[in-house]
Structure formats: C-alpha cells, structure tokens
C-alpha positions as CSV (number, residue, x, y, z in Angstrom):
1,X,31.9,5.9,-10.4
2,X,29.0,4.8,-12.7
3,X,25.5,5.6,-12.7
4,X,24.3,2.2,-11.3
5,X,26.7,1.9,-8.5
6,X,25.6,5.6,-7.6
7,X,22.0,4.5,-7.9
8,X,22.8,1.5,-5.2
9,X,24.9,3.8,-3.1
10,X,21.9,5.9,-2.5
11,X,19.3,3.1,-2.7
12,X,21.4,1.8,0.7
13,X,21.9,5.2,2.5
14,X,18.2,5.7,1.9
15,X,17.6,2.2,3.8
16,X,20.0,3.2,6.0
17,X,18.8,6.1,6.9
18,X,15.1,5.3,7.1
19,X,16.2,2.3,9.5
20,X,17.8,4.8,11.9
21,X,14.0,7.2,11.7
22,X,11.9,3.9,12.3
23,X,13.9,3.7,15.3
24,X,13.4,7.0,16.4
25,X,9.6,6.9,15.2
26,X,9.0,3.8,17.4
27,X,10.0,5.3,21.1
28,X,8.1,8.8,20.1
29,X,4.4,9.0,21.4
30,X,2.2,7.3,19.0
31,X,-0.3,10.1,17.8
32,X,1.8,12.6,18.6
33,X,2.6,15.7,15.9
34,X,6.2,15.1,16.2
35,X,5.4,11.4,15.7
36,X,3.5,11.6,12.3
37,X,5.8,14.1,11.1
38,X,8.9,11.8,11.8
39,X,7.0,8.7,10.0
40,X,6.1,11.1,7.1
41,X,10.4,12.1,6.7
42,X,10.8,7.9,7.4
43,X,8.8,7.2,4.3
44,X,9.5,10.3,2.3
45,X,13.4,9.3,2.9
46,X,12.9,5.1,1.6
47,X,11.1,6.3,-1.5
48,X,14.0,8.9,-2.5
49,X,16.8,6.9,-1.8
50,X,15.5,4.3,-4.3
51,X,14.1,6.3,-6.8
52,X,10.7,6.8,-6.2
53,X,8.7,9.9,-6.8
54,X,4.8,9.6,-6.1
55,X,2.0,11.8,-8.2
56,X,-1.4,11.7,-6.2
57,X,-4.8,12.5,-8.3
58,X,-7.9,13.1,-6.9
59,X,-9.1,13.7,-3.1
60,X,-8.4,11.5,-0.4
61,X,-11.8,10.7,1.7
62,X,-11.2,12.7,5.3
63,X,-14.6,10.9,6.8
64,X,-14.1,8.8,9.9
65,X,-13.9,5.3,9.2
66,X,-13.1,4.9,5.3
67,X,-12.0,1.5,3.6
68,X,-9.5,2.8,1.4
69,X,-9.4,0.0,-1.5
70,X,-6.0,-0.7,-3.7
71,X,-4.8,-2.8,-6.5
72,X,-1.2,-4.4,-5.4
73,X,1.7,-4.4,-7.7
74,X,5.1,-3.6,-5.7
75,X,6.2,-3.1,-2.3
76,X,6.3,0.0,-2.7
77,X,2.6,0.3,-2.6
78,X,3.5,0.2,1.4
79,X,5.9,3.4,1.8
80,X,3.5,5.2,-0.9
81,X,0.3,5.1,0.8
82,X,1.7,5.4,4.4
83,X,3.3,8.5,3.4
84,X,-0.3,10.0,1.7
85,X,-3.0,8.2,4.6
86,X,-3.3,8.2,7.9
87,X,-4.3,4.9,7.9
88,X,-3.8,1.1,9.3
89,X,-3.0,-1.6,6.7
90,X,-4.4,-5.6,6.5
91,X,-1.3,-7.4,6.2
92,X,-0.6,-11.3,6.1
93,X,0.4,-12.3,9.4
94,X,4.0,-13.8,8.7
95,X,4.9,-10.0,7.9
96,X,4.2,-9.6,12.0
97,X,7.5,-12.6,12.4
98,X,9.8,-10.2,10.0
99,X,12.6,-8.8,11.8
100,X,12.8,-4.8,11.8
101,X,9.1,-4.9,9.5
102,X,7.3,-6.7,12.1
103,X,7.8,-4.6,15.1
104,X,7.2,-1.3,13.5
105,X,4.0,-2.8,11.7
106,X,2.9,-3.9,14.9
107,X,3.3,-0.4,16.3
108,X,1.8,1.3,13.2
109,X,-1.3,-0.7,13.9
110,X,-1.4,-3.1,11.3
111,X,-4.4,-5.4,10.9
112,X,-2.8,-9.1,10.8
113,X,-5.1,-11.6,8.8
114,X,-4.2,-15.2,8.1
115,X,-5.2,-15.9,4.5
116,X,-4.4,-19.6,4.6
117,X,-7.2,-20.6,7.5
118,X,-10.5,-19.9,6.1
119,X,-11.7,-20.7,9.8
120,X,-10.6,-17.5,10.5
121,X,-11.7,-14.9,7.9
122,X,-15.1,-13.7,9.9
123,X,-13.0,-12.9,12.9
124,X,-10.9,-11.3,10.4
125,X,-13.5,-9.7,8.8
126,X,-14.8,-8.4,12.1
127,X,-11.4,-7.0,13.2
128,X,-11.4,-4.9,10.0
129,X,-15.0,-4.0,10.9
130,X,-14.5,-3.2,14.4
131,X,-11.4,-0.7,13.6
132,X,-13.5,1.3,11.0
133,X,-16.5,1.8,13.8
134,X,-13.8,3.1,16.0
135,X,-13.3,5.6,13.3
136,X,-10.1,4.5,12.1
137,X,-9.1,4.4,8.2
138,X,-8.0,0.9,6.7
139,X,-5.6,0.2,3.7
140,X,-7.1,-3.3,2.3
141,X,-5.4,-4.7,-0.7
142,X,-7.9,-7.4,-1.5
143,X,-6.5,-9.1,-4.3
144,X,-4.7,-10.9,-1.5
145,X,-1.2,-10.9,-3.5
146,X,0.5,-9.0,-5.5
147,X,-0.2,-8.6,-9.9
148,X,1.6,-7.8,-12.8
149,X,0.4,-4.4,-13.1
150,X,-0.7,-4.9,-16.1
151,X,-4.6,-5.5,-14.8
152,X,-6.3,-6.0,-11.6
153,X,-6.6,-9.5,-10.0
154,X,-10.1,-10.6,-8.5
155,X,-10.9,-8.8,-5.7
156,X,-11.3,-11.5,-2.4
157,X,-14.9,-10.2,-1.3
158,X,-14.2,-12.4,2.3
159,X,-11.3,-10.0,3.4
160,X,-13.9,-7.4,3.7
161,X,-16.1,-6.2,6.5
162,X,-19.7,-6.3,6.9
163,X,-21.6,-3.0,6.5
164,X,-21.4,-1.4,10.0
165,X,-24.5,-0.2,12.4
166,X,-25.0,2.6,9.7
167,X,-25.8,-0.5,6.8
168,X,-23.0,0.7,4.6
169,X,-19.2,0.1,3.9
170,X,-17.7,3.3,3.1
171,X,-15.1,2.6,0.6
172,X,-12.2,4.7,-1.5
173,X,-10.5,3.0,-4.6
174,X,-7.0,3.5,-5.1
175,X,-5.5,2.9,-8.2
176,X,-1.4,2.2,-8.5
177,X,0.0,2.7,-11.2
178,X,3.9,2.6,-12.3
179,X,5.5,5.0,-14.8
180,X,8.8,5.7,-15.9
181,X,10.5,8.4,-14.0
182,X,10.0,10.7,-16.8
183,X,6.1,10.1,-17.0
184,X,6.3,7.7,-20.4
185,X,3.6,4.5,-19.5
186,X,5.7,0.9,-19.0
187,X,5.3,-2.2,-21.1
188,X,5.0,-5.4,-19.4
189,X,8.6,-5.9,-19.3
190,X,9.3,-2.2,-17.7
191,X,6.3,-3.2,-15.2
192,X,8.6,-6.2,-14.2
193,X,11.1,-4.3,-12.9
194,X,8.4,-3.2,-10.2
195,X,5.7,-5.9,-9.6
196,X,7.3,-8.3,-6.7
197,X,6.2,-11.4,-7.5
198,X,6.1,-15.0,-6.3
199,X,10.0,-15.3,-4.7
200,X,11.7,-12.5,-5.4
201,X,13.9,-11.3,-2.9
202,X,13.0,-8.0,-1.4
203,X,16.0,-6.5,-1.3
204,X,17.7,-7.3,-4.6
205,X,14.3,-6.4,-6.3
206,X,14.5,-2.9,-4.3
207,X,17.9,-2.5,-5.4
208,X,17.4,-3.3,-9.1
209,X,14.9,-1.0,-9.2
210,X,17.0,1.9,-7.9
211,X,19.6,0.7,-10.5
212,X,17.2,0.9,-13.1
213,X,16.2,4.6,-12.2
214,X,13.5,4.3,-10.5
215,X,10.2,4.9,-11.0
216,X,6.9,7.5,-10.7
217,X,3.8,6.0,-9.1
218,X,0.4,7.9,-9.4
219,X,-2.2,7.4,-7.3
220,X,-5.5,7.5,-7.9
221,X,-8.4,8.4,-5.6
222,X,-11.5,7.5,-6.6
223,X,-15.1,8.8,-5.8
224,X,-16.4,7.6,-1.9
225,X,-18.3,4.8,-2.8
226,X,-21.0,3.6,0.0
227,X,-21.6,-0.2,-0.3
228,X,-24.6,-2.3,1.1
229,X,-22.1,-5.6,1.5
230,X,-18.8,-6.6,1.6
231,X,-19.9,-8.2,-2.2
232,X,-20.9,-4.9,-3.4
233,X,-17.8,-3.3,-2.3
234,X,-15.6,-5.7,-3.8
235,X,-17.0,-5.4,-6.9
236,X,-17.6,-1.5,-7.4
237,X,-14.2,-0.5,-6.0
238,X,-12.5,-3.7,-8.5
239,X,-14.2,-1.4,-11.3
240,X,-13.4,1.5,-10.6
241,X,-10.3,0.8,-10.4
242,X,-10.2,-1.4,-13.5
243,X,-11.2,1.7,-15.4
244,X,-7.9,3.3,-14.1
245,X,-5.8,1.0,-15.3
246,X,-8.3,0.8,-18.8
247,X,-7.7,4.2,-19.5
248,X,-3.9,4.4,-18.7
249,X,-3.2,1.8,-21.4
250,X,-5.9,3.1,-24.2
C-alpha cells in the first residue's frame, strides 16, 4: 500500500471518527466537563487523521469577554482554534444551511452574520457586542474570506463591535501560520496546498492535504490589546499580526 493511499485512509477514518464524536458531543450537556473534554478529543481526532499538528506561542487572554482576532488562510483555522479557545466563532450564515457543520455550529454557539446585506451589519455588530458583555470569548476572522497566506488581507473594521459600557474592545491577535510538517517555512506554492480559496471543494482540498503530509500550524497569541473603536481594533490587531507573518518570511 503506498504512502498516499495510507495518508487518505487515515485522512477518512479521522473524518469518520470525528463524525461519530460530534454526534456524541451534540446530545451531552452543553457546558458540561465531559462535554468540553469530548469536543477537545472531536477536534484533536480531525486534525490527526489529516495531518495536522498545532504549535501555540504565547498566552491566550483568560479575561471575560475577549475578541480573539485571526488572519484566515485554511479550514483548518476552525478545528485549530476550537481545540486551543473556549470560544464562539462569527461565521457566514450559509455555513448554518450545511448539513452535519450547521447543526453542530449552531450548538457550539456560533455567531451567524450575513456579509452580503450591509443593512444588517450594526445588528451584527451588536450581536457580537452583546455576547462579549455576557462575558463570552469570540473568534472573528475579519478579513471576511480567506488569503493566500502569504500576507494579511484588510481587516473589515464593520464586522466589529462597538467598545462596550467599559469604552474599550478587548482584543487578542492570532496569527496562523502554515509550516511543513517538519518546521521548514512554505513558499507560495507549498501555502497552496493549505489556503482554501475561491471554489475549492472542501473535501478533496482536505484530502490533498493529508496526501501531501500534512502540515504544522503555529499559532500566535499576541499581547491583549484594549481598543477605543471598532476602527482602532481593526487596525492594531491587522498589525500585529502583519508583523507575525513579516518576521516569519525575513
């Protein structure tokens, strides 16, 4: 049996399997101990069956409340920082209509936005907002789409919340960033083989990915940052983690 065919074999069981502990996950108590461990396996189980090995640096913010702040390259940026936060994502609403994804984002408390109706972004905006004053932590990845990897897209300032009663946004940055599975930086081509772009499929681009070996992912916690606007957020946390990725290809 060849490497590639192995590396699919596994890639599938590892669905497979994390399929069957989603299930499980989703009739458990929500907050329960037993509950968070099982989601932690769920992940933990998707990322090794296709590969996947995560490095964190820095110190994730515990404070009540924290934006956490991330570029977006792959989607494995999803199973990566579910299994390191405690925290809700903002997704696109047409990911609540996905069979299998939607249900079990709905019940992991994901944020739905709709991007395409501008109408709608200070509801939005408030939603995000009104889950961070009940102390909970969001995942925002405000580029609104997926990169290249190879820099940072503007950061949307209108997916994020107003500063709250206290006059501040408390924000984390997160940088992403894709190695080989050895630790050896990727060119732009290498970096192709992770970024999910425009139409790829989802499941032939997981699956070429696993064939390819893999990958490492570190993730980078930046300093809390407390921001006076939504503006001032965008733009400190789109540095900081412009830096990251500055200093990863110097």
């Amino acid at each position: 049996m060849g490497v590639a065919l192995m590396r699919q074999i596994r890639a599938l069981a590892g669905l497979a399997a994390f399929v069957i502990m989603a299930g499980l996950w989703y009739y458990l108590p929500k907050h329960s101990l037993i509950a968070r461990r099982v989601l932690a396996w769920t992940w933990s189980t998707l990322l090794g069956g296709f590969g996947i090995t995560v490095r964190q640096q820095g110190l994730v913010c515990t404070e009540a409340g924290t934006l956490f702040v991330a570029n977006h390259i792959s989607w494995a940026d999803i199973p990566v920082l579910a299994g390191l936060l405690d925290a809700n994502f903002v997704a696109k609403g047409e990911v609540g209509t996905w069979p299998v994804i939607g249900p079990l984002a709905r019940h992991h408390g994901c944020i739905f936005i709709d991007r395409a109706r501008r109408s709608t972004v200070t509801v939005q905006a408030q939603t995000i907002r009104q889950a961070l004053d009940a102390g909970q932590a969001v995942i925002l990845f405000p580029e609104g789409t997926t990169s290249d990897g190879t820099g940072v897209l503007p950061f949307k300032s209108s997916l994020m919340p107003d500063a709250g009663d206290q006059g501040t946004i408390r924000v984390q940055s997160v940088t992403l960033r894709y190695r080989h599975r050895d630790g050896s930086p990727r060119d732009k081509a290498a970096l192709r083989q992770v970024a999910w772009l425009d139409d790829d499929e989802l499941l032939s681009h997981a699956l070429a990915l696993a064939t390819s070996g893999g990958a490492l992912v570190e993730v980078c916690f930046g300093p809390p940052i407390l921001a006076a606007n939504r503006k001032q957020a965008a733009q400190l946390s789109h540095a900081a983690i412009l830096q990251q990725l500055l200093e990863e290809n110097a």
